[in-house]
Residue frames as a rotation matrix with the C-alpha (Angstrom) as fourth column:
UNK 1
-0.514 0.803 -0.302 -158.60
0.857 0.493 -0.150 90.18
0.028 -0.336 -0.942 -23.53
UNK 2
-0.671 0.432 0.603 -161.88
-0.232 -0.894 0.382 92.71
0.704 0.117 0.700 -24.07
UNK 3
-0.417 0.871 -0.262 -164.17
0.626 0.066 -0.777 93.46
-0.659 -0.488 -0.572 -21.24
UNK 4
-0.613 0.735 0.292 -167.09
0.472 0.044 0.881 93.63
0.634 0.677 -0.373 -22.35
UNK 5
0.679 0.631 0.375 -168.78
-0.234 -0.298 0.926 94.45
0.696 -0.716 -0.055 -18.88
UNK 6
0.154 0.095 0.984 -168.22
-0.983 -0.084 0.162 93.43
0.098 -0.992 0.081 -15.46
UNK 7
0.001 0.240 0.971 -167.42
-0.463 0.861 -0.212 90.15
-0.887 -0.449 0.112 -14.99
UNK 8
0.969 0.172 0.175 -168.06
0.116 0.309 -0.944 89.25
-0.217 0.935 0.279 -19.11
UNK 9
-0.122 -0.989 -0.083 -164.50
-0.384 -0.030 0.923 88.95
-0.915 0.145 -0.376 -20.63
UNK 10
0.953 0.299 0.040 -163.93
-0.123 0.507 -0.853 88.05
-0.275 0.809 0.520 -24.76
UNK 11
-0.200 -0.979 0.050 -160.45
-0.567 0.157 0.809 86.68
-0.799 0.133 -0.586 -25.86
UNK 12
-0.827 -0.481 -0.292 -160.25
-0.506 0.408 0.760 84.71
-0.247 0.776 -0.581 -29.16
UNK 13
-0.601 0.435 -0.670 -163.81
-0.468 0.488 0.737 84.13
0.648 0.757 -0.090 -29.71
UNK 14
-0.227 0.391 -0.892 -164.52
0.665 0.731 0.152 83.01
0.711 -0.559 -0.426 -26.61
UNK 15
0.498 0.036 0.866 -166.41
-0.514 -0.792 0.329 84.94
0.698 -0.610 -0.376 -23.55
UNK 16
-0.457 -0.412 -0.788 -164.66
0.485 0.627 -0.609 84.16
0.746 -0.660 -0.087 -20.09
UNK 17
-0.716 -0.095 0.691 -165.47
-0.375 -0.783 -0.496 85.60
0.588 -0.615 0.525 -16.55
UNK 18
-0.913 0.379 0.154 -168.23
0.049 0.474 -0.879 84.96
-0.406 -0.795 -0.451 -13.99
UNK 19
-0.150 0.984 -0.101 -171.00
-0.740 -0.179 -0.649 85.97
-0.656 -0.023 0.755 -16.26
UNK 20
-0.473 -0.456 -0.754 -169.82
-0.880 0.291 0.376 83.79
0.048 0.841 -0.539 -18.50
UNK 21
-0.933 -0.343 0.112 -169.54
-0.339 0.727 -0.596 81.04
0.124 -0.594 -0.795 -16.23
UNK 22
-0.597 0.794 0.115 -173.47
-0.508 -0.264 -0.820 81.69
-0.620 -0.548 0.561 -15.38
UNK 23
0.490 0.593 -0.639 -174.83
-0.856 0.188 -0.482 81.12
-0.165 0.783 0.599 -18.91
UNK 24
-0.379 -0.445 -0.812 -172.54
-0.583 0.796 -0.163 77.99
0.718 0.412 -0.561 -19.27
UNK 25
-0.997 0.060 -0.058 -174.22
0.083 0.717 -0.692 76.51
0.000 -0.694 -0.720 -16.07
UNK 26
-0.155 0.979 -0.135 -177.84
-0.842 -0.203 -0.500 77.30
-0.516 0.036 0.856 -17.36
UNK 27
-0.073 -0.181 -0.981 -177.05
-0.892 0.451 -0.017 75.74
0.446 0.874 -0.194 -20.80
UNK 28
-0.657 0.108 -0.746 -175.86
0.079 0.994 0.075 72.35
0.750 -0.010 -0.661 -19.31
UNK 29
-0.753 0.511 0.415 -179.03
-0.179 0.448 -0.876 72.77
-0.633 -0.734 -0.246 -16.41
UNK 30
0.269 0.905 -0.330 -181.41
-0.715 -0.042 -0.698 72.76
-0.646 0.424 0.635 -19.29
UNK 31
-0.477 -0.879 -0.007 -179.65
-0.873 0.474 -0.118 70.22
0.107 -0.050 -0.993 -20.49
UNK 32
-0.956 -0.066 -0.287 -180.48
0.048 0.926 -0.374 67.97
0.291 -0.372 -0.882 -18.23
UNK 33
-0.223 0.917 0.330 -184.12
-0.502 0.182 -0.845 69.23
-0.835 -0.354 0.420 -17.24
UNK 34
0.283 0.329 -0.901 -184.64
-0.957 0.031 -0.289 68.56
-0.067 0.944 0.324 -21.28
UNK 35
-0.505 -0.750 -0.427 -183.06
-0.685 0.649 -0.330 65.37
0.524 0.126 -0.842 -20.78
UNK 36
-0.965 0.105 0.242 -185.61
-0.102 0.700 -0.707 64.17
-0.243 -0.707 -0.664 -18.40
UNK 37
-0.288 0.561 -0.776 -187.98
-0.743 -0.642 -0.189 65.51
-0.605 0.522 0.602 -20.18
UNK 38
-0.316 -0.081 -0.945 -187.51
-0.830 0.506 0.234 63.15
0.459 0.859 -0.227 -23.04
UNK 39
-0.993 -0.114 -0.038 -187.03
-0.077 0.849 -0.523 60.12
0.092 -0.516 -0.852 -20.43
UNK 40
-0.686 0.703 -0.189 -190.71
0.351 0.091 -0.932 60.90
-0.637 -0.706 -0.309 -18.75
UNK 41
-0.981 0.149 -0.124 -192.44
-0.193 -0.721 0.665 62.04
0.010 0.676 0.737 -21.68
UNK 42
-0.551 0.773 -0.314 -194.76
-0.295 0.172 0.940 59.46
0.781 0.610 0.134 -21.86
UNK 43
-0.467 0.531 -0.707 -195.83
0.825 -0.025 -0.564 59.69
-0.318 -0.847 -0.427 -18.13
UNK 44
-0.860 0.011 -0.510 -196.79
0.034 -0.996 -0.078 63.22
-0.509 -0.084 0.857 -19.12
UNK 45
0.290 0.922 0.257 -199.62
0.616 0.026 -0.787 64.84
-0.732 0.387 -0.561 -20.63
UNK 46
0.389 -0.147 0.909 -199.36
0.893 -0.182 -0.411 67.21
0.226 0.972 0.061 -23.52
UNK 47
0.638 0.218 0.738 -200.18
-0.228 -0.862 0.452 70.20
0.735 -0.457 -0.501 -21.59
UNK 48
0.765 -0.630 -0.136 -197.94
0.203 0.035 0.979 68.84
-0.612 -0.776 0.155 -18.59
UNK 49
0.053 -0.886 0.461 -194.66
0.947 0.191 0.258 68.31
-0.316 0.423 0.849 -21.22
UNK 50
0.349 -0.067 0.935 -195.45
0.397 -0.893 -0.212 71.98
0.849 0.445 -0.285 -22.69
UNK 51
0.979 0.103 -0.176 -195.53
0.201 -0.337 0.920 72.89
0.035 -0.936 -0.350 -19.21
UNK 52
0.754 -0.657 -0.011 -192.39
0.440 0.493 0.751 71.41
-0.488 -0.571 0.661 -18.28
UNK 53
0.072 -0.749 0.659 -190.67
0.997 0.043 -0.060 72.60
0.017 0.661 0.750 -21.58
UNK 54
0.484 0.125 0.866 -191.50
0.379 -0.922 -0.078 75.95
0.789 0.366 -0.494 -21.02
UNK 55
0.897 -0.434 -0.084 -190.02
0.090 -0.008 0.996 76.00
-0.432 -0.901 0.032 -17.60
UNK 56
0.286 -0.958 -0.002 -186.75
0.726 0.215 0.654 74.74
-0.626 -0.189 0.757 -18.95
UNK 57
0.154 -0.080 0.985 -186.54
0.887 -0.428 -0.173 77.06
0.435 0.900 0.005 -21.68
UNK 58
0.946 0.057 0.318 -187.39
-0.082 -0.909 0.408 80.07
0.313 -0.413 -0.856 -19.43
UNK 59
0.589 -0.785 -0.191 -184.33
0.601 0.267 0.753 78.75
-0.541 -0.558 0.629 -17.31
UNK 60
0.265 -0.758 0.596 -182.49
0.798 0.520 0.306 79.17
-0.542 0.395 0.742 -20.15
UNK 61
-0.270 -0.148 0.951 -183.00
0.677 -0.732 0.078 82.44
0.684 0.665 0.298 -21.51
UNK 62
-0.724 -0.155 -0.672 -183.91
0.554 -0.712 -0.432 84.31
-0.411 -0.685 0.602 -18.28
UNK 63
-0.782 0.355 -0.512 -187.11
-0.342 -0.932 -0.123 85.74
-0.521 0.079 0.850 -20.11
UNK 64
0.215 0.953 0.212 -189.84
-0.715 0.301 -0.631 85.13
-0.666 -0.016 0.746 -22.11
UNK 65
-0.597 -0.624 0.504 -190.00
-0.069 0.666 0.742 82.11
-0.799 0.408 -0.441 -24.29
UNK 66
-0.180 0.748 -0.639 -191.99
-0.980 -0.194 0.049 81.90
-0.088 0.635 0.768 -27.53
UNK 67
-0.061 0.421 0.905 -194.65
-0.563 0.734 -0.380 79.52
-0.824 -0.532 0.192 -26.76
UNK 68
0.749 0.380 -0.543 -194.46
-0.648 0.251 -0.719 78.16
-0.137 0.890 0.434 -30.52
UNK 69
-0.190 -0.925 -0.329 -191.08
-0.682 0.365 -0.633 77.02
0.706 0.104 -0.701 -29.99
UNK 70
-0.544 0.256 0.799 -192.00
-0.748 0.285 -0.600 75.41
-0.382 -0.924 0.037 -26.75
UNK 71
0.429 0.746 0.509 -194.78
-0.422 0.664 -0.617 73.46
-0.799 0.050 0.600 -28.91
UNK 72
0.537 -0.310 -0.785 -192.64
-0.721 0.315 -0.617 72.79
0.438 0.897 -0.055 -31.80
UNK 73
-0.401 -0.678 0.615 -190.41
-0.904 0.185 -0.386 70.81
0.148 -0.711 -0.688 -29.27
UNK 74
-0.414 0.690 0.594 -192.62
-0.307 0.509 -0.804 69.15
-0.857 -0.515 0.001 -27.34
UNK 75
0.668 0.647 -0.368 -194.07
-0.646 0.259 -0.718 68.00
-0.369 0.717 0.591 -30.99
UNK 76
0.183 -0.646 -0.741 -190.89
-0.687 0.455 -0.566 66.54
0.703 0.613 -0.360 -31.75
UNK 77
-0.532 0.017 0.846 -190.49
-0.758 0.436 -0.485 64.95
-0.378 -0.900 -0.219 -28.25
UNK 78
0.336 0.874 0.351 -193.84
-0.474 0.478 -0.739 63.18
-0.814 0.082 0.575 -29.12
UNK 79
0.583 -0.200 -0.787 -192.26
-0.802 0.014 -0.597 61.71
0.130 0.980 -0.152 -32.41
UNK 80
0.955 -0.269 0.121 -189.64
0.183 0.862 0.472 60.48
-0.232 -0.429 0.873 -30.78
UNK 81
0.714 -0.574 0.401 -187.34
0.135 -0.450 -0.883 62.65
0.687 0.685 -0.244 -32.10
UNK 82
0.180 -0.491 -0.852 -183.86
0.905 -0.258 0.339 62.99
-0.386 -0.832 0.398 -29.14
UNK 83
0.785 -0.433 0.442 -182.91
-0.057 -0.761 -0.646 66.69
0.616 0.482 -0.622 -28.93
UNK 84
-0.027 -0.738 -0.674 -179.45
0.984 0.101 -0.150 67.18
0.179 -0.667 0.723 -28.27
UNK 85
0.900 0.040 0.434 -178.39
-0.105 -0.947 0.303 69.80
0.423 -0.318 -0.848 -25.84
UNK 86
0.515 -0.786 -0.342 -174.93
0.827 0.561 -0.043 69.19
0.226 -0.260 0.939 -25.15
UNK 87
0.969 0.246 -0.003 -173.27
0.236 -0.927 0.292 71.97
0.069 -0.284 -0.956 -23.33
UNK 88
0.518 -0.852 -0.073 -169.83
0.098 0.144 -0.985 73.28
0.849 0.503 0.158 -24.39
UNK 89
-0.001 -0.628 -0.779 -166.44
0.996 -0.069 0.054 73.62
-0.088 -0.776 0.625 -22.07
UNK 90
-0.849 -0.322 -0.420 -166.37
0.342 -0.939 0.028 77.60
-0.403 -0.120 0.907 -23.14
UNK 91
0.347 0.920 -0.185 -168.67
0.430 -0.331 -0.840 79.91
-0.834 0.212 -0.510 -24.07
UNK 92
-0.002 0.006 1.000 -168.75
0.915 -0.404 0.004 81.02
0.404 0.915 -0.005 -28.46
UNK 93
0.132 0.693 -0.709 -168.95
0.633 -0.609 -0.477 84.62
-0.763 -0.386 -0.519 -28.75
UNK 94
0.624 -0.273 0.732 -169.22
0.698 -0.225 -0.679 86.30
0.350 0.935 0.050 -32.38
């Protein structure tokens, strides 16, 4: 097993440890915000669902999001397109 950091562990590909843990419990909360998302779209406004998607996103990356992505979403949303977001049992790590 390589530490990587504090807390950040890598063993076959996979990361382990508590930071690990962290980003693997964002993943599946955005998840589910994206998940209601979809459900309530069409209570929403455009501007409310960007809103909403940018939130979760931020969640998810802990920083800024690029607001094109955000609208590229939220365009598919509107479509009717499902995104999956299905969050794994380990975390990948190249």
């Amino acid at each position: 097993m390589k530490t990587i950091e504090e807390g950040l562990y890598v063993h076959n590909g996979f990361a382990y440890g508590v930071l690990a843990d962290a980003a693997l419990r964002r993943f599946a909360e955005t998840g589910r915000r994206l998940d209601r998302l979809q459900e309530e779209a069409d209570t929403m406004t455009d501007a409310q669902l960007f809103y909403q998607m940018y939130r979760a996103l931020k969640h998810y990356t802990q920083g800024e999001v690029n607001a094109t992505q955000a609208s590229h979403l939220v365009r598919q949303i509107r479509r009717g397109i499902r995104l999956e977001w299905s969050a794994p049992d380990t975390l990948p790590c190249a």
